[in-house]
C-alpha positions as CSV (number, residue, x, y, z in Angstrom):
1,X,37.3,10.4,12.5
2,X,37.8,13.8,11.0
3,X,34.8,15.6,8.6
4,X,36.9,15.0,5.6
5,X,37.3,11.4,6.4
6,X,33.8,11.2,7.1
7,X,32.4,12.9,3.9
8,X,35.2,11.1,1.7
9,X,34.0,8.1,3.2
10,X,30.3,8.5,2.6
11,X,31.1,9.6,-1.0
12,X,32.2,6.2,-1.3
13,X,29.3,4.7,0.0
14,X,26.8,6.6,-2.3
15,X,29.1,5.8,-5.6
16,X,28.6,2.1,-3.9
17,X,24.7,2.5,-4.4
18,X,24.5,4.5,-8.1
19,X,26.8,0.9,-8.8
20,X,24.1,-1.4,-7.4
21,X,21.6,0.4,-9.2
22,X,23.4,0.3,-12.6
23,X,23.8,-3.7,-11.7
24,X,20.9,-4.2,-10.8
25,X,19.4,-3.0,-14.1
26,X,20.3,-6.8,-15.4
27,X,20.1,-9.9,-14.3
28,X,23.5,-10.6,-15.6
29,X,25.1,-8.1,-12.9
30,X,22.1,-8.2,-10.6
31,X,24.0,-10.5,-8.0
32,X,27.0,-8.3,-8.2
33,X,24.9,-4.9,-7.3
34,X,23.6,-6.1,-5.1
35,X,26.5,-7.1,-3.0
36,X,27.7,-3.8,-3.9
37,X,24.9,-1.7,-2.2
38,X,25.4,-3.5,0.8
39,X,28.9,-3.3,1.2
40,X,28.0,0.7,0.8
41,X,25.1,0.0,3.2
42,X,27.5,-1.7,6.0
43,X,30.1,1.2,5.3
44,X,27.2,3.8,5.8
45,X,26.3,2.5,8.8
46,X,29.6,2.1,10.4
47,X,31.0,5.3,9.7
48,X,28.7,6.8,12.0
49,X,29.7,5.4,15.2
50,X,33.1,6.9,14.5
51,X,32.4,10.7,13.4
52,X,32.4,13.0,16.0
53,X,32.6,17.2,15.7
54,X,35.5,17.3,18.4
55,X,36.7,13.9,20.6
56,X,34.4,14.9,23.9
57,X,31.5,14.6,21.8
58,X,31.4,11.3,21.8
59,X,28.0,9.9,21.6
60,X,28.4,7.0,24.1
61,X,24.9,7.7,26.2
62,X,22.8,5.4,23.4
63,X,25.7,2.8,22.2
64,X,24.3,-0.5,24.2
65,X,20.5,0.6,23.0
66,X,21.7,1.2,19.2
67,X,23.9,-1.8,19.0
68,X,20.9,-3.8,20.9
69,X,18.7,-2.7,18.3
70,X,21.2,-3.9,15.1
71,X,21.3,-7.2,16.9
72,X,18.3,-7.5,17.1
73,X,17.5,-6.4,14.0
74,X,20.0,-9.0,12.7
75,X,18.9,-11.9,15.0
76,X,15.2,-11.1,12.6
77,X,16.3,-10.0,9.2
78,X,19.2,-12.7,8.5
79,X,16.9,-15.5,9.1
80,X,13.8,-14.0,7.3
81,X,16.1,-13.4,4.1
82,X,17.6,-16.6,4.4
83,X,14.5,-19.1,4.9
84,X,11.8,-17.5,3.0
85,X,10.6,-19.3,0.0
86,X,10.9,-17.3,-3.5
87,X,6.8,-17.1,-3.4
88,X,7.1,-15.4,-0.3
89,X,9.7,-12.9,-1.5
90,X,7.3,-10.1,-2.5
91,X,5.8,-9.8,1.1
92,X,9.1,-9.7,2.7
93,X,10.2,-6.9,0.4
94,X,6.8,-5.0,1.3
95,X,7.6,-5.9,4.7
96,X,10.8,-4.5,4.5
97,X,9.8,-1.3,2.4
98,X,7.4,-0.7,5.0
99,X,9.9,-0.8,7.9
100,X,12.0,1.9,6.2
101,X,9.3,4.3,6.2
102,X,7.9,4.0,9.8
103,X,11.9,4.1,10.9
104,X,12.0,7.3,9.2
105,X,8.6,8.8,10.1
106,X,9.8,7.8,13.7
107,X,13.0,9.2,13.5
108,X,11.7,12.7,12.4
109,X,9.1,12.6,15.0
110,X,12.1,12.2,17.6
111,X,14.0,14.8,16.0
112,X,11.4,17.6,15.9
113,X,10.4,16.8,20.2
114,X,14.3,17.4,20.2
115,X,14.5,20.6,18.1
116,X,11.4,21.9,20.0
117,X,10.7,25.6,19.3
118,X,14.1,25.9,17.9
119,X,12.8,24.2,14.5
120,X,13.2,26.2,11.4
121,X,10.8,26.3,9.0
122,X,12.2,24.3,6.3
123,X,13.0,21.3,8.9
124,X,9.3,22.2,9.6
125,X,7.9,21.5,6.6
126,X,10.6,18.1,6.3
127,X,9.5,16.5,9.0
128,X,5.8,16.5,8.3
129,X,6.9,15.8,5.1
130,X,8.5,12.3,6.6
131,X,5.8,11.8,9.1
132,X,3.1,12.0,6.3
133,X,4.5,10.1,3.6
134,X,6.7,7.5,6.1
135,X,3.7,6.8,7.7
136,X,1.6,6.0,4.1
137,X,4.4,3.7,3.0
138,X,4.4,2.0,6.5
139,X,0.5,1.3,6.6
140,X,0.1,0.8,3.2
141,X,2.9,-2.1,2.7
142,X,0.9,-3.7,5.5
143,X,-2.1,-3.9,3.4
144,X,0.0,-4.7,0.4
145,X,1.5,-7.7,2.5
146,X,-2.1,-8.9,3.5
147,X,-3.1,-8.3,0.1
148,X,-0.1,-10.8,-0.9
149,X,-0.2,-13.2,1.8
150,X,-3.3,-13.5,1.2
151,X,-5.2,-13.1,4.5
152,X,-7.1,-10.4,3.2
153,X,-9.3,-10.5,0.0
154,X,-7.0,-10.2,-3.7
155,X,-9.5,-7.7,-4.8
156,X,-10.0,-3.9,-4.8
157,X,-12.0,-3.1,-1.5
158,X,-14.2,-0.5,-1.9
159,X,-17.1,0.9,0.1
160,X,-19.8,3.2,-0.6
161,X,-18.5,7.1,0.2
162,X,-14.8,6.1,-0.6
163,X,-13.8,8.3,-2.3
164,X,-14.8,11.2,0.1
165,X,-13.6,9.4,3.1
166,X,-10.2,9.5,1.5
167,X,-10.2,13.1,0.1
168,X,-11.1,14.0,3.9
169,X,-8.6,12.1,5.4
170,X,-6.0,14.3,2.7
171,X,-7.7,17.2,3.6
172,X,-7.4,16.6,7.4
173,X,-3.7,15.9,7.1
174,X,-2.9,18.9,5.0
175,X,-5.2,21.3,8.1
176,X,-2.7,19.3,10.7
177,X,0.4,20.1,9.2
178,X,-1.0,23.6,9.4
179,X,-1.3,23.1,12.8
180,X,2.0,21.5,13.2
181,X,3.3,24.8,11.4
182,X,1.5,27.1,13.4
183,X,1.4,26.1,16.9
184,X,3.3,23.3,17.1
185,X,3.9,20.5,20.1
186,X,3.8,16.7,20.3
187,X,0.1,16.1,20.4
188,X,-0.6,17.5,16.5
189,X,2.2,15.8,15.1
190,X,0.8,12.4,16.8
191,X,-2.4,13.2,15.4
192,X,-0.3,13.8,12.0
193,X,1.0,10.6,12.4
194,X,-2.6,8.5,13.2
195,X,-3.8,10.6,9.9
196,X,-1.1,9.3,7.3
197,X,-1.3,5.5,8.7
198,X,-5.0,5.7,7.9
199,X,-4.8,7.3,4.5
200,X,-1.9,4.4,4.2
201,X,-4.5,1.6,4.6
202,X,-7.7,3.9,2.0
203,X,-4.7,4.0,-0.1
204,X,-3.7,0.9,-1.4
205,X,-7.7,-1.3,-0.2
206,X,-8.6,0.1,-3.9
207,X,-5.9,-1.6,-5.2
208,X,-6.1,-5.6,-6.4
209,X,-4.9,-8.3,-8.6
210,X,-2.4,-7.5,-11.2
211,X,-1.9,-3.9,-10.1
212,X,-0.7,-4.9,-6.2
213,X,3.6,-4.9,-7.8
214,X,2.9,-1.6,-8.7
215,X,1.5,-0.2,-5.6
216,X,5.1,-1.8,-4.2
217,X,7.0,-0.2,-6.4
218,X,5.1,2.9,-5.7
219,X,5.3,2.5,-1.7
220,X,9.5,1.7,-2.5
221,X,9.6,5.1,-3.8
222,X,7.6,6.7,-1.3
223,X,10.0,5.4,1.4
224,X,12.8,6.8,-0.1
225,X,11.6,10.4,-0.7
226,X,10.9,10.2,3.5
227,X,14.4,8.8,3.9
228,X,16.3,11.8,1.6
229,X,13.3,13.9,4.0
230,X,14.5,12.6,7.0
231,X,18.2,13.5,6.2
232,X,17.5,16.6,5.3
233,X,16.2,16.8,9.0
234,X,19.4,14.9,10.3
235,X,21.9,17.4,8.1
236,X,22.8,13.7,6.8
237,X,24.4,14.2,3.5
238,X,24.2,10.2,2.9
239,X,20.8,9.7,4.0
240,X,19.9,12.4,1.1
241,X,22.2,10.5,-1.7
242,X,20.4,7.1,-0.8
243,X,17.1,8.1,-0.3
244,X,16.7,9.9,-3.7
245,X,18.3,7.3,-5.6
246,X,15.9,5.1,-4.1
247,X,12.8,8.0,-4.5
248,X,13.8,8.2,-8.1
249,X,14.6,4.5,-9.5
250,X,11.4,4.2,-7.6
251,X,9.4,6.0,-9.4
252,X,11.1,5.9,-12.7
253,X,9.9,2.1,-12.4
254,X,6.6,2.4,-11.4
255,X,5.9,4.6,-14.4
256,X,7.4,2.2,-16.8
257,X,5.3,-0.7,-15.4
258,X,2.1,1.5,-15.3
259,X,3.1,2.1,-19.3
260,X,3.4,-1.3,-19.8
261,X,0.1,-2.1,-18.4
262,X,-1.4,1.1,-20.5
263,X,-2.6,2.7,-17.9
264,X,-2.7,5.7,-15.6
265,X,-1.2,5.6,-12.0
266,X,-4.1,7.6,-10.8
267,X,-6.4,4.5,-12.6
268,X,-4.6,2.0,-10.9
269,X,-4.8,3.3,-7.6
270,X,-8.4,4.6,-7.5
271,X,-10.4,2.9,-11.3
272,X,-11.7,0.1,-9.1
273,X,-14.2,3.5,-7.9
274,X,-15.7,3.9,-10.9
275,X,-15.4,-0.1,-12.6
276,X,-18.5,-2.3,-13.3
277,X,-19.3,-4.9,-10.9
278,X,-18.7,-8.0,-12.5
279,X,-20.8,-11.0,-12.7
280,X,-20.0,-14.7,-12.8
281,X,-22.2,-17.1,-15.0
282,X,-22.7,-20.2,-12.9
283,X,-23.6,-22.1,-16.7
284,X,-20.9,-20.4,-18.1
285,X,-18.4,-21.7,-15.3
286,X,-19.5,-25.2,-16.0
287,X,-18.4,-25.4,-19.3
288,X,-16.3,-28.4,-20.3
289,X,-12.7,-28.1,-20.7
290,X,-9.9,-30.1,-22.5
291,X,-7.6,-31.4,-20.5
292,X,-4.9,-34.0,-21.3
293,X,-1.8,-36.1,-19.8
294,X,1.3,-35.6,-19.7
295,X,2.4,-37.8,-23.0
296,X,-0.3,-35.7,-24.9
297,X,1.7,-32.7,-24.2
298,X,4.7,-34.4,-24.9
299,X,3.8,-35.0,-28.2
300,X,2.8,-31.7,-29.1
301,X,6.0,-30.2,-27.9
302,X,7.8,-33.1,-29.5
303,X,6.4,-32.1,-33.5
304,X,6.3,-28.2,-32.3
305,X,8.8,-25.8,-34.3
306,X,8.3,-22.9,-31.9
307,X,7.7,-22.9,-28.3
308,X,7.2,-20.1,-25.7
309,X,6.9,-21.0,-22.2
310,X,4.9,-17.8,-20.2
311,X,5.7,-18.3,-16.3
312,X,3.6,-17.2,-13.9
313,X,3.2,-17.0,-9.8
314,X,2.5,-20.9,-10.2
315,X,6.3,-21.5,-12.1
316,X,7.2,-20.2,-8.3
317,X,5.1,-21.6,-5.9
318,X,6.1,-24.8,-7.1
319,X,9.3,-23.7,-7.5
320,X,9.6,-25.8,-11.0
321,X,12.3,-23.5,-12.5
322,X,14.7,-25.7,-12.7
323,X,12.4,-28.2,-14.7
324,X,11.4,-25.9,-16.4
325,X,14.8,-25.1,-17.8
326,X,15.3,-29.2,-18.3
327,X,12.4,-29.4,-20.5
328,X,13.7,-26.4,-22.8
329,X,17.0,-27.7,-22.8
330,X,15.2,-31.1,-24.2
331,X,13.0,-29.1,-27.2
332,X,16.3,-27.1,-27.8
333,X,18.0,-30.5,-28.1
334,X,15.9,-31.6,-31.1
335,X,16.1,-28.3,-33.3
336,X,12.8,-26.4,-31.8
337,X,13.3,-23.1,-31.1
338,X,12.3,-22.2,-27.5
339,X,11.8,-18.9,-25.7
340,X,10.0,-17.5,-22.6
341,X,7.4,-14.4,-22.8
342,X,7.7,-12.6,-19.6
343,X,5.1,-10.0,-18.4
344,X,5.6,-6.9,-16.6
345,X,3.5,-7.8,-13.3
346,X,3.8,-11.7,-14.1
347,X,4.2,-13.0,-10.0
348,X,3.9,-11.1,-7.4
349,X,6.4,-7.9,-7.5
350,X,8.9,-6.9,-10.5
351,X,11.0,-9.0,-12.1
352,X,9.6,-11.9,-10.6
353,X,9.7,-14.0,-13.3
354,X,13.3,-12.8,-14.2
355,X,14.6,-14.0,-10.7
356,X,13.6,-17.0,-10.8
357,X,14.3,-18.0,-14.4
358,X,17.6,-16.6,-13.9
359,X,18.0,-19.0,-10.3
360,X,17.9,-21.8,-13.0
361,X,20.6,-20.6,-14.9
362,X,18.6,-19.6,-18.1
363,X,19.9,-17.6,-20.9
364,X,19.0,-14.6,-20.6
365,X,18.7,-14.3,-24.8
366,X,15.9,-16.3,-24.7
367,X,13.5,-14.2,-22.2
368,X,11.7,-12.0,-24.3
369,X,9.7,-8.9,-23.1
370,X,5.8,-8.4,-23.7
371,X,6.6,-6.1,-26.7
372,X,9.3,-8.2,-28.2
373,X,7.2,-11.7,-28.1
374,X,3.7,-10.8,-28.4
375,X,4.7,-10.3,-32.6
376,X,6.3,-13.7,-32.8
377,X,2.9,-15.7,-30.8
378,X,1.1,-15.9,-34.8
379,X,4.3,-18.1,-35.8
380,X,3.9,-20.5,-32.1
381,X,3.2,-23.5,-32.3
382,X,2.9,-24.2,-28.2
383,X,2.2,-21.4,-25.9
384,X,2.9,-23.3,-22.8
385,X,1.4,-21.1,-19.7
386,X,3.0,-22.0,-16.1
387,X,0.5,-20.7,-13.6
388,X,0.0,-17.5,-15.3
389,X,-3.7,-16.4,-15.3
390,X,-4.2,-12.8,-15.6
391,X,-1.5,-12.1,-17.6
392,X,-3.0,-13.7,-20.8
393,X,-6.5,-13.1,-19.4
394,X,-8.5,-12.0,-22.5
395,X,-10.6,-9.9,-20.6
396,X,-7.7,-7.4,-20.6
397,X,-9.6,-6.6,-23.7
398,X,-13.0,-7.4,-24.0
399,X,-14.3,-6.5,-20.6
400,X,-14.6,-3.4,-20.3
401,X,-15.8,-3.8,-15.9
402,X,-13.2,-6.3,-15.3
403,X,-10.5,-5.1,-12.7
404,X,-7.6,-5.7,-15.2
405,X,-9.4,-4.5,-18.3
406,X,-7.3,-2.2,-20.6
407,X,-4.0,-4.1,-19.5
408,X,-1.3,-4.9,-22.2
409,X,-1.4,-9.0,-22.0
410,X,0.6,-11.9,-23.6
411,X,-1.4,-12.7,-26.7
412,X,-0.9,-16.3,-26.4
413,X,-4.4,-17.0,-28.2
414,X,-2.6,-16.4,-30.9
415,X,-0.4,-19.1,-30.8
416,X,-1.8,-22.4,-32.6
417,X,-1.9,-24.7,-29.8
418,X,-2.1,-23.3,-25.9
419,X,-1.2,-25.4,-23.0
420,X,-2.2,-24.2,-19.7
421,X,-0.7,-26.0,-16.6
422,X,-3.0,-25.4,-13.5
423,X,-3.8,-26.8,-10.6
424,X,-7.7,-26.3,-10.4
425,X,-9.8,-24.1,-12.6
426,X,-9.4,-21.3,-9.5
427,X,-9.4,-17.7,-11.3
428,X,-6.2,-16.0,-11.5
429,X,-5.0,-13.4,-8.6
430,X,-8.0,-10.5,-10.0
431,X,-10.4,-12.9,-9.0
432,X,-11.8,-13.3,-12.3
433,X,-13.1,-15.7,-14.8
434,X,-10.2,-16.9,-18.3
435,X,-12.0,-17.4,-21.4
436,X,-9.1,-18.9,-22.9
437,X,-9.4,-21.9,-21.0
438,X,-11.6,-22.5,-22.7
439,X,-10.7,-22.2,-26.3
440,X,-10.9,-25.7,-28.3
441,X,-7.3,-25.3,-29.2
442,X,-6.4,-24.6,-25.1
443,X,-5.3,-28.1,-23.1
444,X,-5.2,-28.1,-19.8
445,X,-2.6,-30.2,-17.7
446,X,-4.0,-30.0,-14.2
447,X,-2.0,-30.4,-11.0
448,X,1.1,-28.9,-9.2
449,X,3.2,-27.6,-12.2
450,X,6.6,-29.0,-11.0
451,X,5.1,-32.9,-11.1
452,X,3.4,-32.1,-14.2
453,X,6.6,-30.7,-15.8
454,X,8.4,-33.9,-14.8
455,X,6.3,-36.1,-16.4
456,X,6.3,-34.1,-19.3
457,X,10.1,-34.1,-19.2
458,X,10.0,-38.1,-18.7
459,X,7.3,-38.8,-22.0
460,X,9.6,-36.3,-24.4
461,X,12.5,-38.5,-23.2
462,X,10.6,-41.3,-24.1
463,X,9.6,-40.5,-27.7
């Protein structure tokens, strides 16, 4: 394949990706883009094996270990992406994200022992640049996946000293890329390496509840700054397009979701240094609560004028989209006006909520934003919550040392009647205690929210 083809070819691929990201931008056109980025993806990647500078210079000395490595790669991926349960999504994208920037990190590292003194400085300065930040993204979407998966603690882990432990840690890696500069050889750029994985995991440990789908988003972008890095190491034209598109619709999204929480990146990633411990009232906890049954709620939504569903991580686990969408379709039936408030962070990563609400087929004129619904919550008359806790968490406002406090949230207490479906009285994903549970006008339909919806759906039937 001649140079022309090649570049003409890898053009293509790149106009494939801006594409994905413009469809991608809706969920309308999501499913399109993203069949679009990876038919640019699988042209990227076969391109390669068929460039060559002059027709001896085929690179035949790696082929069975590179195509080993793609099937194995696609004996893993294609079943993972296939079999994982929506509530799971978010960990294999930080899974995923993670991958990307230790293959880069790695790459580079290969690239410089090949170089060797022959290294200019710019593809110097490039490669520590992947090493460092690859090898953050890599460590810290491990803790992000714990953090998710739950096999480590939900909430910010701090430890007395912190904050000095990780400012030496930054200052260490920026005196080893000196090093690395300076006198060069494999053992500082190992030691490079060890650093950033480290400052990875005293990262994102500060880092809990609502605030983890930033940190993703955050970590997405990260891995594609190494990626345009590692390009730049590779003179790969493409890998520069792709990894800069990715860098920058990165971090363009995590600033508009750390707007919509209204706060700082640099308070989401390190506030939980200088938060209040927060206490729990064991008298408090015990408080009654008003639940009710199924028909109760049916009758509510039955003489309602206005309702607004607000999904949450338990609308997925129990994967009661679908019912979800029934039950509108019922209120819509008989003249009430339905809609669904969806929050920035509601679930797990972004767009959550949208994903799955679009799975079951929902118009996409009735999901309302945080800024468009919050207004209308004064002239509810249900605010039915799906599993959402933290989103509509009060504290947000009126707890100053509580790890969410000073995020925007879905003023459902506004609404006249509040109907929250839960399976136990467990706090939300921050770990902390709901006030509005226990509100006289809030009802609370306990058990797992896709049964519950059912019979909700069976007693509005039945009226």
């Amino acid at each position: 394949m001649s140079r022309d083809l090649y570049d003409l070819l890898g053009l293509l691929a790149a106009v494939a990706f801006i594409l994905a990201l413009k469809g991608l931008s809706s969920p309308r056109t999501a499913r399109r883009g993203n069949l679009i980025g990876a038919g640019g993806a699988l042209l990227a990647t076969v391109i390669v094996f068929f460039y060559v500078e002059a027709p001896d210079e085929l690179p035949l000395n790696n082929l069975g270990l590179i195509l080993a490595a793609i099937a194995l790669g696609t004996v893993i991926g294609v079943p993972a992406a296939r079999k994982v349960q929506m509530t799971q999504m978010p960990q294999l994208v930080a899974l995923f994200n993670g991958v990307g920037g230790g293959a880069a990190a790695l790459v580079a590292i290969v690239e410089y022992l090949n170089l060797g003194a022959t290294a200019s400085l710019p593809v110097l300065i490039a490669t520590i640049f992947t090493v460092v930040v690859g090898s953050v993204s890599f460590s810290g979407s491990i803790v992000t996946f714990l953090k998710l998966q739950e096999l480590m603690t939900t909430r910010p882990v701090v430890f007395p000293g912190g904050r000095f432990v990780i400012a030496t840690t930054l200052v260490s890696i920026i005196a080893v890329s000196a090093w690395v500069i300076i006198g060069g050889g494999t053992m500082p750029l190992l030691v490079l390496g060890a650093l950033s994985l480290l400052f990875g995991v005293l990262f994102v440990l500060p880092v809990g509840g609502a605030d983890v789908p930033i940190v993703i988003s955050l970590l997405n972008a990260f891995t594609g700054l190494t990626v345009a890095a590692s390009g730049y190491v590779l003179e790969a034209t493409l890998l520069i397009v792709a990894g800069t598109l990715v860098g920058a619709s990165g971090t363009i999204l995590t600033r508009l979701m750390a707007a919509a929480m209204g706060r700082s990146i640099f308070g989401i990633l390190f506030g939980a240094f200088t938060a209040k411990a927060t206490t729990s009232d064991a008298a408090a906890d015990a408080r009654p609560v008003k639940s009710g049954s199924a028909e109760d709620v049916a009758i509510l939504l039955n003489y309602a004028n206005r309702v607004v569903f607000v999904p949450g991580f338990g609308l997925a686990v129990a994967q009661a989209q679908h019912t979800v969408r029934e039950l509108a379709d019922l209120l819509t039936a008989k003249g009430i006006e339905v809609a669904y408030g969806i929050h920035p962070v509601a679930g797990r990563m972004p767009g959550h909520m949208n994903v799955l609400l679009a799975e079951a087929n929902v118009p996409y004129e009735q999901l309302a934003e945080m800024e468009e619904v919050n207004p209308t919550f004064a002239q509810t008359d249900v605010a039915l919550v799906i599993g959402a806790n933290d989103v509509v968490n009060p504290a947000a406002k009126t707890s100053p040392g509580a790890p969410i406090y000073g995020m925007p949230i879905l003023e459902v207490a506004n609404a006249a009647n509040v109907i929250f479906l839960k399976r136990s009285m467990r706090p939300g994903f921050a770990g902390i205690e709901n006030e509005l549970l226990y509100d006289p006008k809030t009802t609370l339909l306990f058990g797992d929210a896709k049964a519950s919806l059912t019979a909700v759906v069976s007693a509005l039937k039945a009226l």
